[in-house]
KOLVEXKE-347743 format. One record per residue: z, y, x of N, C-alpha, C in turn; residue in one letter. Coordinates in steps of 0.001 Angstrom, whole numbers, padded with zeros to 6 digits, always signed. Atoms other than C-alpha are relative to their C-alpha. Example, Ala and Ser with C-alpha at 12.3 -4.5 7.8 and 13.67 -1.06 7.14 Angstrom:
! residues 2
+000000-001190+000890+007800-004500+012300+000000+001200+000900A/-000060-001190-000820+007140-001060+013670+000730+001090-000770S/
END
This chain:
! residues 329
+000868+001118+000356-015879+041537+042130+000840-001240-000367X/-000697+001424+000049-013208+038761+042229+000842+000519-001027X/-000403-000119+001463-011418+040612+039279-000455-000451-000780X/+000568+000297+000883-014180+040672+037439-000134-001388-000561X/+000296+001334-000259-014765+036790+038084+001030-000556-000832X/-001283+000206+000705-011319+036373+037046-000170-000026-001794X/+000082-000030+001192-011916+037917+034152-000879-001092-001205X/+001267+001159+000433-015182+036005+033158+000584-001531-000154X/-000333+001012-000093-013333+032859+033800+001173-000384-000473X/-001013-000102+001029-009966+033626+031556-000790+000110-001075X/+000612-000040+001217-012136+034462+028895-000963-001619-000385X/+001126+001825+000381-014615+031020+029168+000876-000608-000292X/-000792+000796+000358-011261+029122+029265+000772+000738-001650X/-000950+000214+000972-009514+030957+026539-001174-000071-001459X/+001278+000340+000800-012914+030392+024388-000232-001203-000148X/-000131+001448-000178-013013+026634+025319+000866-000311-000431X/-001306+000262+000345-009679+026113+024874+000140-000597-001385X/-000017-000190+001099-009416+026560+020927-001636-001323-000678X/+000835+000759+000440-012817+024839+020865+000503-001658-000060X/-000305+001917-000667-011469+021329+022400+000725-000213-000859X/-001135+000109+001330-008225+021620+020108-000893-000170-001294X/+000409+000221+001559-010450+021987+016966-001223-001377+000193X/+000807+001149-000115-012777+019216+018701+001183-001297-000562X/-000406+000780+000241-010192+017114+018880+000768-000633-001520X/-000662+000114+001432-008336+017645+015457-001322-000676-000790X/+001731+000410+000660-012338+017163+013764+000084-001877+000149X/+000178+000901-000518-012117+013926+015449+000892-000858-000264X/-001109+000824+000169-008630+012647+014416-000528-000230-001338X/-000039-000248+000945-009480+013865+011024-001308-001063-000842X/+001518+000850+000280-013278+011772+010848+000642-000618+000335X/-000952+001109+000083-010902+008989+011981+000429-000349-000780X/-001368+000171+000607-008321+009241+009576-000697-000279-001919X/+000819+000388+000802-011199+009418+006941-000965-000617-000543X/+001023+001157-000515-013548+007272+007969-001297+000987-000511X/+000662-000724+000574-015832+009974+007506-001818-000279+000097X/+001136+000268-000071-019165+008553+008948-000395-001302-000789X/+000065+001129+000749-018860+005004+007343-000045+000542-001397X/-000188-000579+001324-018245+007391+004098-001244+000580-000295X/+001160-000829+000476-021328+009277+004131-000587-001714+000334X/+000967+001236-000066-023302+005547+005616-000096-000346-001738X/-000333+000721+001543-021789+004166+002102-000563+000309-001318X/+000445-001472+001334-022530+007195-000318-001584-000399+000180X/+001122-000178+000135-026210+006949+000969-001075-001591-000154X/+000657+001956+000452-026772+002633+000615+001065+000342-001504X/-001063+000971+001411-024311+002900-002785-000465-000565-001032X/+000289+000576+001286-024323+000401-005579+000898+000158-000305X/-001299-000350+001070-022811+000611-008555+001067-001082-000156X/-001188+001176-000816-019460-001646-007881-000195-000903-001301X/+000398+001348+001047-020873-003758-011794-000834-001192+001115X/+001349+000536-000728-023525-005322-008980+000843-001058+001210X/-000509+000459-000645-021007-006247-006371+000199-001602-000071X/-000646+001002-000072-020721-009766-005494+001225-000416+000366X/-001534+000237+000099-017314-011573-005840-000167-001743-000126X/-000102+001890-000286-017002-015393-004273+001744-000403-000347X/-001018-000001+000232-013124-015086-005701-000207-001123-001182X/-000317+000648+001191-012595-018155-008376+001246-000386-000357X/-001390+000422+000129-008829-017978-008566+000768+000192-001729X/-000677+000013+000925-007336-018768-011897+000216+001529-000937X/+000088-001716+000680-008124-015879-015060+001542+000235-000075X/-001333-000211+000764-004925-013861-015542+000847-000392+001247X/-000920+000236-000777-003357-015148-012415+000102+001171+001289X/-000036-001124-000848-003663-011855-010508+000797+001293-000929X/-000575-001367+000877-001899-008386-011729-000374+001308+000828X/-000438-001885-000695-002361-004521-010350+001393+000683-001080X/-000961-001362+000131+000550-002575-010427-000293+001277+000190X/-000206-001065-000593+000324+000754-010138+001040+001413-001083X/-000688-001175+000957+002370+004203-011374-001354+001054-000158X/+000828-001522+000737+000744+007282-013351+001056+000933-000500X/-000135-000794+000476+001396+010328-014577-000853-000089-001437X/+001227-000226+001196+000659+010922-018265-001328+000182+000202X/+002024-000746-000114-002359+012815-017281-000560-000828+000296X/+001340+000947-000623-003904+010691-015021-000693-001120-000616X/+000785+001501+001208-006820+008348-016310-000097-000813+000874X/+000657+001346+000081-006649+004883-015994-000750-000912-000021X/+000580+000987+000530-008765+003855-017390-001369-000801+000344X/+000941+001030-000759-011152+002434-014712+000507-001549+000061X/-000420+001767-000305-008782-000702-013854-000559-000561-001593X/-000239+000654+001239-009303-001537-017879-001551-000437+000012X/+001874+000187+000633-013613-000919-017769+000023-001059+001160X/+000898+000578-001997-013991-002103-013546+000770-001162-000420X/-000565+000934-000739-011502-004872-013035+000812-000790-001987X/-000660+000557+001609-010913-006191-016998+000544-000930-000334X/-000722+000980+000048-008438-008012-017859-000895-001844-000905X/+000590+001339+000545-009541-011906-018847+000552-000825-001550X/+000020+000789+001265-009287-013539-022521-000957-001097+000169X/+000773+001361+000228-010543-017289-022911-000738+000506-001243X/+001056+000046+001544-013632-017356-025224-000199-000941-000247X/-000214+001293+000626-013548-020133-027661-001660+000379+000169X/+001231+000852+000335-017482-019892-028319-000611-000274+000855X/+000721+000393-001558-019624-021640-026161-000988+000683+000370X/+001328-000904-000591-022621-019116-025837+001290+000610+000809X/-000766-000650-001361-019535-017311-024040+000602-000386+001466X/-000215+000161-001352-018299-019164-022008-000270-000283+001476X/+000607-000099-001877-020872-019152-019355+000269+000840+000390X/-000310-001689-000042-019826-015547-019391+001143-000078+000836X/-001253-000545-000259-016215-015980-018330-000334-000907+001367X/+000086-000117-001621-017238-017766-014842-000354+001018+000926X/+000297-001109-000672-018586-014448-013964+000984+000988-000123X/-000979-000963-000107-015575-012512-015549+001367-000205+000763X/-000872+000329-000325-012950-014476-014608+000621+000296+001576X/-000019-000511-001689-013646-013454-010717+000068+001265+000039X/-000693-000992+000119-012858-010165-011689+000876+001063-000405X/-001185-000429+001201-010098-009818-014123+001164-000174+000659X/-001585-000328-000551-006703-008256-013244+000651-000279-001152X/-001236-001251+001310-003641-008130-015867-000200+001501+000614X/-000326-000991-000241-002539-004999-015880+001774+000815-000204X/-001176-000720+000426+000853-003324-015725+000335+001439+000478X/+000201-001322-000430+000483+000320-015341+000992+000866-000636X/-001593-001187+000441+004086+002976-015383-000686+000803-000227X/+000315-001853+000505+003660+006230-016797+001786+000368+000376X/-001123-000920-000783+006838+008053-014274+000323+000749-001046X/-000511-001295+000915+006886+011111-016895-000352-000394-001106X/+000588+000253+001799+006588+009944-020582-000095+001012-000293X/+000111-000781+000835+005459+012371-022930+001036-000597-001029X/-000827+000258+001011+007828+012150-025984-000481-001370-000959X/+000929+001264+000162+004779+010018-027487+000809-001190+000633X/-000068+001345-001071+005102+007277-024533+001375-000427-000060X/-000918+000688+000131+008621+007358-024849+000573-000591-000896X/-000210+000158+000899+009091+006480-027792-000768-001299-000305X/+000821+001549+000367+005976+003601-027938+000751-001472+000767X/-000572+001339-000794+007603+000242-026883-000649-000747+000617X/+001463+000699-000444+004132-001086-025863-000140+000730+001398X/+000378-001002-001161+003886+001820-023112+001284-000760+000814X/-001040+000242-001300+005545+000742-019433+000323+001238+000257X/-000647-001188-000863+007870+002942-017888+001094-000376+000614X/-000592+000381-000608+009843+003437-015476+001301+000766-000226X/-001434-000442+000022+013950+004303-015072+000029+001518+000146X/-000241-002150-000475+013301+008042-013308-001602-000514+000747X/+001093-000606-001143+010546+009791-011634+000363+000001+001424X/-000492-000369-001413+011658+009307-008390-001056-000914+001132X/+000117+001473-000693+010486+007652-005426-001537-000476+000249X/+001470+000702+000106+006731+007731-006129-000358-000937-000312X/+000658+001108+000536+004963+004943-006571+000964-001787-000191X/-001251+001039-000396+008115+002468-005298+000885-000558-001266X/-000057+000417+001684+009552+003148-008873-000320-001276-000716X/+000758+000659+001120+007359+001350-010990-000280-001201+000680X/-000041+000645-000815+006518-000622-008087+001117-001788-000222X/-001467+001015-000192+010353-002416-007678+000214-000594-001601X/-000547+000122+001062+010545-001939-011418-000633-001512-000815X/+001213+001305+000599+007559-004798-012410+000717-000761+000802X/-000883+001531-000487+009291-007381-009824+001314-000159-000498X/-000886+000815+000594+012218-006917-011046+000464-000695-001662X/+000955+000364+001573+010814-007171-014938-000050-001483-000108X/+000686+000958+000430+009003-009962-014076+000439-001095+000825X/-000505+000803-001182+010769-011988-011192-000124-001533-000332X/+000160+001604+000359+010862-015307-013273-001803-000337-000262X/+001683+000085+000274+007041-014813-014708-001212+000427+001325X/+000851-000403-000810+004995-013777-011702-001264-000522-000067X/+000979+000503-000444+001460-014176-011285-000495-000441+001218X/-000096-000080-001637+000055-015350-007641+000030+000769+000675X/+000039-000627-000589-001113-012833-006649-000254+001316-000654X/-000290-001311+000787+000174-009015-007042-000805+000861+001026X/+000387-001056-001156-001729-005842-005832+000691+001368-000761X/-000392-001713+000276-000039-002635-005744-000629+001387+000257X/+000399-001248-000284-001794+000465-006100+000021+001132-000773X/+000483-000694+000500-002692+004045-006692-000586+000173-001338X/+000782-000122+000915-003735+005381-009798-001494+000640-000209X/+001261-000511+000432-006524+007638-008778-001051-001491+001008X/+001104+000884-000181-009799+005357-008022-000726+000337+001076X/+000213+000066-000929-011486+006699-005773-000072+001808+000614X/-000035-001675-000265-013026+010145-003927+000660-000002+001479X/-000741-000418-001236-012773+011281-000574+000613+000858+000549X/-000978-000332-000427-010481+013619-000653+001724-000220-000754X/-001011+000249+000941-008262+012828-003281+000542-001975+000376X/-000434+001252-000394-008482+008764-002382-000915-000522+001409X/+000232+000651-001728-008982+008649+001789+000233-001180+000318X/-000056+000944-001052-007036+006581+002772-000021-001653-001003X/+000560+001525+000489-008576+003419+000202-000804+000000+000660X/+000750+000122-001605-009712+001959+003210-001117-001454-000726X/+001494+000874+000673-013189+000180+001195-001294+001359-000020X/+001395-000766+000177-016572+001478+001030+000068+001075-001483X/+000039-000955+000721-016875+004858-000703+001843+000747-000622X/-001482+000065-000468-012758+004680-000632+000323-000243-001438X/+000041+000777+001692-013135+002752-004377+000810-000791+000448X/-001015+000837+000024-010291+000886-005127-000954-001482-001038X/+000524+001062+000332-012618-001478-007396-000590-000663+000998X/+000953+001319-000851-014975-002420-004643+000970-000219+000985X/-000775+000154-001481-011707-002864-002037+001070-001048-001453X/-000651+000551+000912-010222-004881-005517-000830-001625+000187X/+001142+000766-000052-013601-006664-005513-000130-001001+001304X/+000127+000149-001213-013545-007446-002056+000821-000751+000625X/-001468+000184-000476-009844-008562-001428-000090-001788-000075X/+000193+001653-000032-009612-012419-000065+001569-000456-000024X/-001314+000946+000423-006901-013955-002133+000494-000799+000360X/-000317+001005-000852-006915-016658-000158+001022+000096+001205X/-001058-000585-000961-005512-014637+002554+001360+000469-000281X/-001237-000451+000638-002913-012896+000424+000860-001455+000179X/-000715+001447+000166-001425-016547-000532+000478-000708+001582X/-000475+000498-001409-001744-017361+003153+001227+000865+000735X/-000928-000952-000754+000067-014532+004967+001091+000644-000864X/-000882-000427+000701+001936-013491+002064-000008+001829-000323X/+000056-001377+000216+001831-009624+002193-001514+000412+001068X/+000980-000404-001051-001241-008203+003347-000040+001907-000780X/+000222-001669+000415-001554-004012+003682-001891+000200-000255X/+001812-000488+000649-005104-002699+002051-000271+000802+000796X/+000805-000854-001063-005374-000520+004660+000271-000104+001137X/+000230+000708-001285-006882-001775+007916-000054+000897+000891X/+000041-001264-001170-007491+001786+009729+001849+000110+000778X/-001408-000642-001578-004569+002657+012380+000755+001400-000665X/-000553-001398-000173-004444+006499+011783+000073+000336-001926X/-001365-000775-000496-002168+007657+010233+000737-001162-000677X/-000304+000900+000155+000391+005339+010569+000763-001568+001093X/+000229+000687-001059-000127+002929+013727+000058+000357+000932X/+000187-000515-000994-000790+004945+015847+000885+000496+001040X/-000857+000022-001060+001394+005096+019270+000754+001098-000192X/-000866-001005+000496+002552+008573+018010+001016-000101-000784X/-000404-000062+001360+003165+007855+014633+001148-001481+000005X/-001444+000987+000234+005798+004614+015474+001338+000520+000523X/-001932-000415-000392+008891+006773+016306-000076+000292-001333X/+000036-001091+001583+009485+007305+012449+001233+000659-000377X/-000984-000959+000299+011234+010137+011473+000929-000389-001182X/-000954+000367+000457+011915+009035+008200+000803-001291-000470X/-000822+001539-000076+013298+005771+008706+000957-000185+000879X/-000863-000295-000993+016426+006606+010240+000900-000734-000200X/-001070+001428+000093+019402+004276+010876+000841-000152-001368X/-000616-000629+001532+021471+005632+007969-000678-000631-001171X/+000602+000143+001176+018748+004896+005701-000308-001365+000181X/+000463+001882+000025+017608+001169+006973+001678-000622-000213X/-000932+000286+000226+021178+000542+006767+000672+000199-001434X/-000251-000279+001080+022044+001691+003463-000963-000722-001157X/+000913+001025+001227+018686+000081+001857+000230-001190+000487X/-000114+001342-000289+019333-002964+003840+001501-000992-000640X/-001258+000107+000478+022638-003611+003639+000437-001046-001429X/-000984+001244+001185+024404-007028+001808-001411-000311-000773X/+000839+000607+000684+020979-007866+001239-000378-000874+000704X/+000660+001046-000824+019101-011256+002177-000966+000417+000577X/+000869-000695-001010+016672-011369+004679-001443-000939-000195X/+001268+000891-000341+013198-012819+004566-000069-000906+001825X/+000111+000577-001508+012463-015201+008200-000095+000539+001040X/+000819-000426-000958+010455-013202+009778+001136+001447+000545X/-000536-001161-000388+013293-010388+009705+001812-000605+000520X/-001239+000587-000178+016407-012567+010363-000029-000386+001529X/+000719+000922-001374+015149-014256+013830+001539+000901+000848X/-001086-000712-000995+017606-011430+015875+000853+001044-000395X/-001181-000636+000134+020088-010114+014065+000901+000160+000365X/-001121+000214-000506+022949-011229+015322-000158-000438+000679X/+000327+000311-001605+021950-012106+018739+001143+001275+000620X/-000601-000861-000467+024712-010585+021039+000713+001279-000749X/-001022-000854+000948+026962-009135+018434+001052-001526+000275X/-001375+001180+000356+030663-010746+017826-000134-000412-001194X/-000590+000465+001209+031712-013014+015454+000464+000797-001138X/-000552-000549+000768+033419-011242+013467-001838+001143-001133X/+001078-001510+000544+030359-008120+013180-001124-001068-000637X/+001261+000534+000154+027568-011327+012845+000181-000503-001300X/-000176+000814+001414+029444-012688+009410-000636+000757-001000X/+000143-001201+001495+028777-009257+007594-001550+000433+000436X/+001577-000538-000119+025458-008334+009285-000856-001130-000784X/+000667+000358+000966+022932-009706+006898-001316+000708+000012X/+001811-000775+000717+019582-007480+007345+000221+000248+001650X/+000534-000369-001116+017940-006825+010812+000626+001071+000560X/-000435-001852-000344+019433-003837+013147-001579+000527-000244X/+000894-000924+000078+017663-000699+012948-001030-000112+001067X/+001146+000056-001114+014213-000774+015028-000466+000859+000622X/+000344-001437-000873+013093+001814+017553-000987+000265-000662X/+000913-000442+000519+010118+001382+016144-000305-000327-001148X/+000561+000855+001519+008481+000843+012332-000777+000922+000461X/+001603-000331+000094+005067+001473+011738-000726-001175-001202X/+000849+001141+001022+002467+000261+009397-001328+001160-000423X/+000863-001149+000647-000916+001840+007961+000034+000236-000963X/-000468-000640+001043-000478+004187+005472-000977-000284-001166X/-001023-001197+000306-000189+004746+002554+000546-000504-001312X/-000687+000821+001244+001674+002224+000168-001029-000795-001348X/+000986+000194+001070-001425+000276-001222+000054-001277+000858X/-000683+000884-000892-000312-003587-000350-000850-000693-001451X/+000406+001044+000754-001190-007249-001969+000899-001201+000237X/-001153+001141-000538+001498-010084-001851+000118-001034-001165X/+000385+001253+000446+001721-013515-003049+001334+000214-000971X/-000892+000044+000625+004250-014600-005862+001101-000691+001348X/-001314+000359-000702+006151-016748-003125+000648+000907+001112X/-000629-000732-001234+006460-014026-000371+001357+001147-000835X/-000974-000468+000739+008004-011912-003384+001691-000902-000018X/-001098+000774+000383+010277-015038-004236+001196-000333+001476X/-000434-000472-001228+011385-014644-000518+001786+000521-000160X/-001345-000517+000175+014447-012563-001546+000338-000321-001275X/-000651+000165+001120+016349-012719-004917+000020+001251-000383X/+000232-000811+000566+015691-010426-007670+001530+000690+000369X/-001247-000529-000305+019486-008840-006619-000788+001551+001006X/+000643-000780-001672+017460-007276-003314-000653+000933-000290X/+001347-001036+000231+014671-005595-005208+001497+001415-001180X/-000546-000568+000916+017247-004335-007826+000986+001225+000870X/-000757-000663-001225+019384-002695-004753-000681+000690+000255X/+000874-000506-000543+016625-001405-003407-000312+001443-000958X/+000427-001067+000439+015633+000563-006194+000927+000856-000391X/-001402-000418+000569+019189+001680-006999+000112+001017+001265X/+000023-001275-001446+019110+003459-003309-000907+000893-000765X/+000841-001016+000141+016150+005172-004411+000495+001310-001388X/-000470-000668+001657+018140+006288-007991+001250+000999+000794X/-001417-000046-000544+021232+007395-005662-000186+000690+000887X/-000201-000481-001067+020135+008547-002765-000586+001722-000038X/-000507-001095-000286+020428+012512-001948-001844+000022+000158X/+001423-000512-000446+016366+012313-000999-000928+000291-001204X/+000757-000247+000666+013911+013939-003070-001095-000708-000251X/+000945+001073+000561+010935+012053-004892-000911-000377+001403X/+000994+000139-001086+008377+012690-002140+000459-000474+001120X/-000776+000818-001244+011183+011780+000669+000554-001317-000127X/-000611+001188+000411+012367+008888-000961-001166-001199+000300X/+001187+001116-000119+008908+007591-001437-000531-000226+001044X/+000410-000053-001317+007800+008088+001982+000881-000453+000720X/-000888+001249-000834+010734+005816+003626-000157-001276-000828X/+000644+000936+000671+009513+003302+000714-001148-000551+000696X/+001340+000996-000013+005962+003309+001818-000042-000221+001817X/-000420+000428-001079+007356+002642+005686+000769-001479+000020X/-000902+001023+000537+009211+000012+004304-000778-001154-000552X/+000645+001338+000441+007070-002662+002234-000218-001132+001027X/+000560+001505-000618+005737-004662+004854+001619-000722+000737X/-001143-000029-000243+009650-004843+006072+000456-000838-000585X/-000622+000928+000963+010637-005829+002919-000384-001659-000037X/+000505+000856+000740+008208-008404+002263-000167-000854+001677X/-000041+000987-001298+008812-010251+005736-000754+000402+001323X/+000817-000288-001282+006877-008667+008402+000961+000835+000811X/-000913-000346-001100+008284-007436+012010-000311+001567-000608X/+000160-000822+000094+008979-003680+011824-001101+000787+000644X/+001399-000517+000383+005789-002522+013087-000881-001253-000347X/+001190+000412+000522+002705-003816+011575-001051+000469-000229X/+001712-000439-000464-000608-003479+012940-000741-000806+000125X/+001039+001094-000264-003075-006168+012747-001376+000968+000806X/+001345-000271-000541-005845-005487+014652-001386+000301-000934X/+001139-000261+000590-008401-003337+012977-001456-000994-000502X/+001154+000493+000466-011591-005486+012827+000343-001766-000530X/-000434+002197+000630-009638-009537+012193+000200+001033-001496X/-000415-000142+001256-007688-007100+009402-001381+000281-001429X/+000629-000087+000995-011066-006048+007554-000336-001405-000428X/+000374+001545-000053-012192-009527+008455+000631-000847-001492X/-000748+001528+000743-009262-011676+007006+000285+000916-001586X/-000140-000170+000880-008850-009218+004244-000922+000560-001076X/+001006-000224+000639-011922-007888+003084-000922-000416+000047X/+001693+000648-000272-014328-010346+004224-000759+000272+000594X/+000582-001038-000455-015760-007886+006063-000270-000732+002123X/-000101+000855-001681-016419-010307+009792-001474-000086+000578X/
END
């Protein structure tokens, strides 16, 4: 009888068991996707033309960056978020107080030219495919370092979709209505702000030992470069003379962190922070270094908020960050 019992009671646990594990994964995973706020969204959605936008910051004084692949279409930032032209006639220009609050430039890489693209002088591109999005990224600041607009947002090329664009942490995971949404005001204030306010994956108490941000590599991208404020404070605290003349970039940090996944907004002065030398270094590691595109880019997108002056982790607090950056309070 107490075999049997046995038995009955190895089997309930090794039946449970597997259940809890796939409970819990379900559960990281509706986290990590925001999967109930995603269906809420899908079933109130408007079409993001409808969206209100209390933004009146100067036409033309904003830009999206982002990289592509030939293939990929574009061509939402050009219809959703359209760039701004002054209209001389006056029936128009009651028009452009309503456009003007949502017109980007645009400077969009194509990584892989077709023979076409390489050849058009009008088409952006970047040096190599490497590096992901960091490329095209480094390549526009250092382009444009004297011309900047105020305020830059870096992103993705695909738009939206929840499995293809998760982690655009906005309603329906649209990069227009999280474009739409974005309080410039804040950018200009804090200087770098990350677009994505969720934790997982990223933040999370696990996820700050980072693998690939290893000493070697913060040392090699850092290295004989200037330092923004916020990353200078303890460098050379308790080092010698001698070691504190040449150190120049933060030691390595136990921890970095930040939420994923390289989709950021930063002011022209937090850019002007370092000297176009820094960005140009930067991307020269990425041309040089032994790591493959996808490894390269993934110690990149650990890296931005680093670069651009923030302590090595960076976690704002979920509900101020939708707050101060999406309005969202």
């Amino acid at each position: 009888m107490k075999c049997g019992f046995r038995l009955i009671l190895c089997a309930v646990v090794a039946l449970l068991v597997p259940f809890y594990l796939l409970k819990v994964h379900l559960e990281d995973l509706c986290n990590q996707y925001r999967a109930g706020a995603y269906l809420i969204d899908w079933l109130n959605y408007n079409d993001p033309h409808d969206a209100a936008n209390s933004h009146h910051d100067p036409p033309g004084d904003k830009v999206i960056v982002m990289a592509k692949l030939e293939e990929e279409n574009t061509q939402w930032v050009e219809e959703e978020l359209p760039e701004y032209s002054p209209l001389q006639d006056s029936i128009c220009v009651r028009l452009t107080d309503f456009l003007s609050s949502h017109s980007w430039q645009r400077a969009i890489y194509i990584v892989n030219p077709s023979r076409a693209s390489a050849q058009d002088d009008h088409a952006l591109k970047t040096p190599l495919n490497k590096g992901h999005e960091s490329m095209a990224y480094l390549t526009y600041l250092i382009d444009h370092y004297d011309s900047l607009p105020s305020t830059i947002a870096f992103l993705h090329a695909h738009r939206a979709g929840f499995f293809m664009a998760w982690h655009v942490d906005a309603p329906m995971h649209d990069n227009v209505l999280a474009m739409q949404s974005l309080q410039l005001d804040y950018v200009q204030q804090n200087g770098y702000v990350n677009l994505r306010c969720n934790w997982n994956p990223g933040c999370k108490a696990e996820h700050r030992i980072n693998s690939h941000v290893t000493e070697g590599v913060w040392e090699e991208i850092f290295e004989d470069t200037s330092t923004p404020p916020l990353n200078s404070t303890t460098s050379i605290i308790g080092e010698s003379s001698d070691y504190s003349e040449t150190q120049k970039f933060l030691k390595t940090p136990k921890e970095v962190a930040a939420a994923c996944c390289a989709q950021f907004a930063i002011s022209r002065d937090q850019v002007l922070e370092r000297p176009r030398e820094d960005y140009i270094k930067i991307r020269q590691w990425i041309i040089d270094t032994d790591k493959d595109d996808a490894s390269s880019g993934r110690v990149m997108e650990f890296l931005w908020h680093v670069i651009f002056g923030r302590e090595s982790v960076y976690c704002p607090d979920e509900e101020l960050c939708y707050c101060q950056v999406y309005g969202k309070c």
